[in-house]
C-alpha positions as semicolon CSV with decimal commas, in nm:
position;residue;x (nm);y (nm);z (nm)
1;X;11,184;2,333;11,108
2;X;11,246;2,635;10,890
3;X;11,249;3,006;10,947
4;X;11,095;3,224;10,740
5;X;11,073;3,630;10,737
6;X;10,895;3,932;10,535
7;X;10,921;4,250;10,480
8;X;10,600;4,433;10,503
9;X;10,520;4,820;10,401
10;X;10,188;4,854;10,514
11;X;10,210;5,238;10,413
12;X;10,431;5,196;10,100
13;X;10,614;5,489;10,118
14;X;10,396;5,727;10,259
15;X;10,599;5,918;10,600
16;X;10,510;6,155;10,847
17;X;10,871;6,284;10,780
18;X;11,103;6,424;10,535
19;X;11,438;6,277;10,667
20;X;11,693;6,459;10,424
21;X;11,860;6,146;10,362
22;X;11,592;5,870;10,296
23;X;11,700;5,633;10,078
24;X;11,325;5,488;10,061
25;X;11,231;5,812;9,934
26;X;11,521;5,739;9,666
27;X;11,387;5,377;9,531
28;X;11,038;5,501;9,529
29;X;11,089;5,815;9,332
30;X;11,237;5,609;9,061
31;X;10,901;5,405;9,014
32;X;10,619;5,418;8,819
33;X;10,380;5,463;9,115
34;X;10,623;5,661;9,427
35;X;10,347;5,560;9,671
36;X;10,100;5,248;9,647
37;X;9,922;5,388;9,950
38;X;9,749;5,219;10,250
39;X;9,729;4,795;10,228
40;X;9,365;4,701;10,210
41;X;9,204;4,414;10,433
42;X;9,164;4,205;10,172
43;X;9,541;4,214;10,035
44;X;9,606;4,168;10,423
45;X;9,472;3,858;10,419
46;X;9,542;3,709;10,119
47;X;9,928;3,793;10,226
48;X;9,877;3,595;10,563
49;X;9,716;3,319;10,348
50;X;9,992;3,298;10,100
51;X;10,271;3,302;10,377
52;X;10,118;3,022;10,543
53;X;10,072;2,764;10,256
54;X;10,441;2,711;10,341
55;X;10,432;2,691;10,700
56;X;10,437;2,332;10,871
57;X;10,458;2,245;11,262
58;X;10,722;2,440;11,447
59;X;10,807;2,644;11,183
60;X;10,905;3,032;11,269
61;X;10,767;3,298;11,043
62;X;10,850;3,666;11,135
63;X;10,642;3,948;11,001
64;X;10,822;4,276;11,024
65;X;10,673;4,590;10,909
66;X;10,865;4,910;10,787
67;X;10,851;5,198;10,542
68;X;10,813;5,475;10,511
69;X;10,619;5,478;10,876
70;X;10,435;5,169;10,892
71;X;10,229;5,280;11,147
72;X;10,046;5,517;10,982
73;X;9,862;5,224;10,840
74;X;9,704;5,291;11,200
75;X;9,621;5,082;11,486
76;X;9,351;4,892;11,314
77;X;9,517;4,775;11,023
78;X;9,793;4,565;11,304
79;X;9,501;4,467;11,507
80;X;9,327;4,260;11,247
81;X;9,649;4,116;11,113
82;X;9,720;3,990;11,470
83;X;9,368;3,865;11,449
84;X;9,427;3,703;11,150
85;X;9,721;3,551;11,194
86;X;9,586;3,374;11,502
87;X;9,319;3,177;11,371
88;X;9,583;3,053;11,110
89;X;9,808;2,719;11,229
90;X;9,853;2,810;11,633
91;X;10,159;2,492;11,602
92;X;10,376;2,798;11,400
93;X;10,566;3,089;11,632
94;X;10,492;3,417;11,522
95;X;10,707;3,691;11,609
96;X;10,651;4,021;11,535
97;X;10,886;4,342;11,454
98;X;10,813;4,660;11,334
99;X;11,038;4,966;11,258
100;X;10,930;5,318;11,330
101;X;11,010;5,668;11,362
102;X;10,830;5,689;11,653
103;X;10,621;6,021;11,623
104;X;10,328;5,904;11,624
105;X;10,329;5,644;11,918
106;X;10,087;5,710;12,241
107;X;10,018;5,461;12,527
108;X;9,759;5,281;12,348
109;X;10,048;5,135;12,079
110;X;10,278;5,073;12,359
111;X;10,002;4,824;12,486
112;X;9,935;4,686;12,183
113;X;10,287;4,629;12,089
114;X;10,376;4,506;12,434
115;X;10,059;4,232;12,434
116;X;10,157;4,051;12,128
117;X;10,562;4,081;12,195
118;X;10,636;4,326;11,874
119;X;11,019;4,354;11,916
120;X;11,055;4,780;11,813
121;X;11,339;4,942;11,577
122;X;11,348;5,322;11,690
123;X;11,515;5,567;11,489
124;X;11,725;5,790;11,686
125;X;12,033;5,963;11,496
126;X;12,191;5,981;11,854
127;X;12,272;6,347;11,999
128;X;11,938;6,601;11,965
129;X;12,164;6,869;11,683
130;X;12,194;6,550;11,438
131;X;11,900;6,408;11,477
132;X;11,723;6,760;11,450
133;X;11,889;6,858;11,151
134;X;11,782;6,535;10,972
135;X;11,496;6,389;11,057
136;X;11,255;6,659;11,063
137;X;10,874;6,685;10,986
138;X;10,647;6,829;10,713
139;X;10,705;7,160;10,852
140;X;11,081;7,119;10,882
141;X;11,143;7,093;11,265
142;X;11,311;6,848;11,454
143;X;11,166;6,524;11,609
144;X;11,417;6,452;11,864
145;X;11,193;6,537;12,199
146;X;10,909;6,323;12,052
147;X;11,109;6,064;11,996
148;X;11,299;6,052;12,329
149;X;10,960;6,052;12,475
150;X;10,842;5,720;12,257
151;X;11,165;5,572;12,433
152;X;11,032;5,648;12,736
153;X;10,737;5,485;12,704
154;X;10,946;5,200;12,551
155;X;11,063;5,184;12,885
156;X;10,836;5,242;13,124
157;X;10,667;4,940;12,932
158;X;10,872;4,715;12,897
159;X;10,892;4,693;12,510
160;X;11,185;4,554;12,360
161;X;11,325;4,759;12,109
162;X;11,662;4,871;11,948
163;X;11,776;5,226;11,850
164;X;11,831;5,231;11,504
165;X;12,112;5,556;11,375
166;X;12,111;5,679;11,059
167;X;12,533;5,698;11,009
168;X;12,576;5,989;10,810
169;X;12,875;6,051;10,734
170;X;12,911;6,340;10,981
171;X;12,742;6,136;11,302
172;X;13,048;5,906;11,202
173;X;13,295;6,213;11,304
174;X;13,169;6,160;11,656
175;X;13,216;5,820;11,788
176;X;13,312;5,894;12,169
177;X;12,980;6,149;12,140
178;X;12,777;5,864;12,004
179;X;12,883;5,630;12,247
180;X;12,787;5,856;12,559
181;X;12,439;5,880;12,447
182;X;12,454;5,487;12,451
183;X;12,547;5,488;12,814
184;X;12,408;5,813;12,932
185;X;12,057;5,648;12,790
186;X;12,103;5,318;12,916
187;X;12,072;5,165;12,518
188;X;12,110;4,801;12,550
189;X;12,067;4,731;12,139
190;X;12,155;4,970;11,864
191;X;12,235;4,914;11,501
192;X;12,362;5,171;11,279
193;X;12,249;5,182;10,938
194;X;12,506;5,374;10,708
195;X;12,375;5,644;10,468
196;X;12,420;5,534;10,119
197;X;12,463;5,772;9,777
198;X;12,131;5,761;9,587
199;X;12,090;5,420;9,384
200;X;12,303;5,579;9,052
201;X;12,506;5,724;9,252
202;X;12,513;5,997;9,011
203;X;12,489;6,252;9,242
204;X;12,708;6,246;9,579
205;X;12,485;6,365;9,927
206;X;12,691;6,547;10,163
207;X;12,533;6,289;10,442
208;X;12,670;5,980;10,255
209;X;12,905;5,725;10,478
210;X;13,251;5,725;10,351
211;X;13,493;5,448;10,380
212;X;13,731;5,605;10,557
213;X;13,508;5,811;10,800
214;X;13,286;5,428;10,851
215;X;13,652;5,277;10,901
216;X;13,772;5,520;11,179
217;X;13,418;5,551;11,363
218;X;13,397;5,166;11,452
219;X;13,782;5,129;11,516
220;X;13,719;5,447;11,764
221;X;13,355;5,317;11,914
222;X;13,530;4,917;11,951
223;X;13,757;5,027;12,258
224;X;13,507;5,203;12,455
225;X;13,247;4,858;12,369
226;X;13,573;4,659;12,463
227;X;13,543;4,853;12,767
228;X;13,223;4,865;12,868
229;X;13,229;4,476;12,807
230;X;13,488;4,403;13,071
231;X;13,251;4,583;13,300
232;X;13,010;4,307;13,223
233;X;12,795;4,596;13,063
234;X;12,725;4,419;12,729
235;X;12,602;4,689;12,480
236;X;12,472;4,454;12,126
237;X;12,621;4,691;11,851
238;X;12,495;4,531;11,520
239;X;12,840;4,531;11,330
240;X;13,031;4,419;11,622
241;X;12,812;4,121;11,686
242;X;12,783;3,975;11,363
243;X;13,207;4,022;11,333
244;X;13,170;3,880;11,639
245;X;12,947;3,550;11,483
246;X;13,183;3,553;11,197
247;X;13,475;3,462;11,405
248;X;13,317;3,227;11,608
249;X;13,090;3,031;11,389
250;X;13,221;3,113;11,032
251;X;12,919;3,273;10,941
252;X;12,624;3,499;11,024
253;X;12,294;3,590;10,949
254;X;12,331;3,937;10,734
255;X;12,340;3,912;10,336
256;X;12,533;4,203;10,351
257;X;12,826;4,062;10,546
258;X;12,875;3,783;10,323
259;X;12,848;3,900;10,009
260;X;12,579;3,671;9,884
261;X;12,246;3,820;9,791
262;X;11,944;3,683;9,938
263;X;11,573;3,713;9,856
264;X;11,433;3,906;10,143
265;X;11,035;3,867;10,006
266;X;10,996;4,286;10,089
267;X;10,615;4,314;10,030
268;X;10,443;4,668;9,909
269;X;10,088;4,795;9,978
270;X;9,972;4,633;9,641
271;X;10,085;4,271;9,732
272;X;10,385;4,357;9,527
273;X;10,721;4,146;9,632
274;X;11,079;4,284;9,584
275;X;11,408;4,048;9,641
276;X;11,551;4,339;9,878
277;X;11,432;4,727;10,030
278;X;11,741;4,861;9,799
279;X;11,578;4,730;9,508
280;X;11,190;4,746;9,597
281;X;11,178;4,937;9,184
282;X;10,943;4,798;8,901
283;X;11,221;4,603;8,731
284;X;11,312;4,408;9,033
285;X;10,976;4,290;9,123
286;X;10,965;3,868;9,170
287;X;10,591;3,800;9,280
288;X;10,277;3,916;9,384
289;X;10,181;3,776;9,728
290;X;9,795;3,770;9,671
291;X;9,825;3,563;9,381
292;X;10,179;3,347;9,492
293;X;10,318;3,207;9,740
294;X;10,680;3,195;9,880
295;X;10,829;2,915;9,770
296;X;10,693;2,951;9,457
297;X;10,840;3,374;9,457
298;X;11,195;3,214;9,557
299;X;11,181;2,969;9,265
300;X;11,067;3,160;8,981
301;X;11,332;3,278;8,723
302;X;11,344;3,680;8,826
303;X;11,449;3,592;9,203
304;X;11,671;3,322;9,111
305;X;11,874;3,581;8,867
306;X;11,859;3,834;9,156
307;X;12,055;3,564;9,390
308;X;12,284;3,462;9,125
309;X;12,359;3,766;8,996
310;X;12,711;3,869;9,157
311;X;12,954;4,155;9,092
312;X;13,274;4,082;8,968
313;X;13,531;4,150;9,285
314;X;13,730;4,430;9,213
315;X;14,096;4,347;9,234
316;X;14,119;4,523;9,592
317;X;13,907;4,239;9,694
318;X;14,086;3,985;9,494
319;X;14,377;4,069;9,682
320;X;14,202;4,097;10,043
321;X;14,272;3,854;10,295
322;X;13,898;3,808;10,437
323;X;13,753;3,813;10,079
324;X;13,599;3,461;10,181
325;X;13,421;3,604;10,474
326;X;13,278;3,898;10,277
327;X;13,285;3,817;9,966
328;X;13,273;4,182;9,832
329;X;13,010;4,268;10,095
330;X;12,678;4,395;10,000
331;X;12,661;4,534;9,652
332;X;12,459;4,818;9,712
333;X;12,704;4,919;10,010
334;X;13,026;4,834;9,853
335;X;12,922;5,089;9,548
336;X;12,858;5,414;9,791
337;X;13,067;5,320;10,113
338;X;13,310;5,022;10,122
339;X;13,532;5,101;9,883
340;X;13,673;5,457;9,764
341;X;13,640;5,649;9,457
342;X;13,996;5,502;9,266
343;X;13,941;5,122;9,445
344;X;14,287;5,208;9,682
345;X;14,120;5,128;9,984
346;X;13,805;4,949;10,140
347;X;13,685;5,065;10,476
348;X;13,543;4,695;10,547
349;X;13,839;4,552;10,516
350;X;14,013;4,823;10,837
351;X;13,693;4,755;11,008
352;X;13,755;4,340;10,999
353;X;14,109;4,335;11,058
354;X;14,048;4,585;11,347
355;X;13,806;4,434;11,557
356;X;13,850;4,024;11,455
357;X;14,205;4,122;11,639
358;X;14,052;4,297;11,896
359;X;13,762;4,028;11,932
360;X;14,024;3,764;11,972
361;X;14,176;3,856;12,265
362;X;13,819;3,873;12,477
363;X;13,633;3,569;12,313
């Protein structure tokens, strides 16, 4: 039994938004094409059909969908790959997850996602005067009612979804703020993504995640988990529960915390497949899914360089003493927010020692 996932951008890049730190809006600016539009029927399928050439009996295969805002593909467009999918092998589990700003959701998605089990990421930067001064629409406003409103539907549904926060570098100032709209909203999952530098890095955004400020956020937001916890409240904070994985099985399921790049077969309007949604850029494409299929993506010479390619560890993670759980961490994020400017100090490695002590005294 295997367990396969990908990464599809039924919209390319095309949003509803202008979040003033998308780092989507980042990689696709530096292509030849920014947007590749709307994903026809026909590349649909021929996706679906490529996926499953390498799907046997009780295999898993999870298609998740993201963007830009994948649902402005519209309704449609996830109706008839549903539809499609199920008159493909019905001895395969599907599941289903899809990542959204959540603007444009009404009652008739919430049914839709909730009848074929779509697990939801919704992007909420946490208090209403962050989230409002980032992710705003077209017209510059905020989206934080709207949004607040799609997790109320979430709820009174029954969905099962995550909040997903943007950690800019300010938001990160805030932990005991952040963690009161956890409890105060009853948020059982949330992950928070850090804000990266643009890909050169050339040019440093004022909402960028800095190792220090990423450091002193989690080793501020632990206790008042820690706390919770004892409660028998159990709040699944992403970081926390793959540190927590690490220490009890050695390992866990993020590239990114172990420092080994994998191919994550991210898959653009066109058919076009990228090795990672850091690196979906022209020079970095592996594969075209309506001609290819995955095992023949992951084996052709592009993707294999892309896995084997590794930074050199700089000598502040020669000298670290969880280098073998990290491994330098994920490239992209050790270049804007693990490690400082002059290499003195990694905010991974206060984070680890932090919480594997704290985790050890409760697990």
């Amino acid at each position: 039994m295997k367990h396969l996932s990908v990464l599809i951008k039924p919209a390319s890049s095309l949003c509803n938004l202008r979040c003033k730190y998308c780092f989507y809006a980042d990689v696709s600016d530096a292509r030849k094409i920014k947007s590749y539009g709307i994903m026809n029927d026909s590349t649909m399928k021929k996706l679906i059909d490529n996926v499953y050439r390498d799907l046997e009996e009780n295999d898993i295969i999870t298609f998740a969908f993201q963007g830009g805002e994948p649902t402005l593909a519209g309704i449609d467009f996830f109706r008839l790959f549903v539809e499609y999918v199920n008159t493909k092998n019905s001895k395969v589990k599907v599941q289903y997850v899809i990542q959204t700003n959540g603007t444009l959701i009404n009652e008739e998605w919430c049914q839709f996602l909730k009848e074929n089990r779509f697990i939801v990421g919704l992007s909420i930067d946490c208090m209403s005067n962050n989230h409002n001064e980032n992710r705003v629409d077209a017209n510059q406003k905020g989206t934080f009612n709207q949004v607040i409103k799609t997790k109320e539907m979430f709820d009174k549904n029954s969905i099962d979804y995550n909040i997903l926060c943007v950690l800019t570098n300010n938001i990160a100032r805030y932990p005991k703020k952040v963690f009161s709209f956890i409890i105060d909203n009853n948020i059982k999952y949330i992950q928070f993504i850090p804000c990266l530098n643009d890909l050169d890095c050339s040019n440093e955004s004022k909402h960028a995640l800095k190792p220090e400020r990423f450091s002193s956020f989690y080793k501020q937001i632990y206790p008042l988990w820690e706390e919770e916890y004892k409660k028998g409240n159990y709040i699944s904070i992403g970081l926390i529960d793959n540190i927590a994985n690490l220490l009890t099985r050695g390992r866990t399921g993020t590239c990114g915390m172990s420092g080994q790049c994998q191919i994550q077969y991210v898959i653009e309007a066109d058919g076009g497949v990228y090795p990672c949604d850091f690196y979906v850029l022209d020079e970095y494409k592996i594969g075209d899914i309506t001609k290819d299929s995955l095992k023949e993506i992951f084996n052709n010479k592009k993707a294999q360089q892309f896995i084997n390619n590794k930074e050199e560890l700089t000598q502040i993670c020669k000298n670290c003493e969880y280098v073998r759980l990290c491994n330098g961490g994920c490239k992209r994020m050790q270049k804007s927010m693990y490690i400082n400017k002059d290499n003195t100090y990694c905010g991974y490695n206060d984070v680890l020692a932090y919480i594997l002590n704290s985790l050890n005294r409760i697990i």
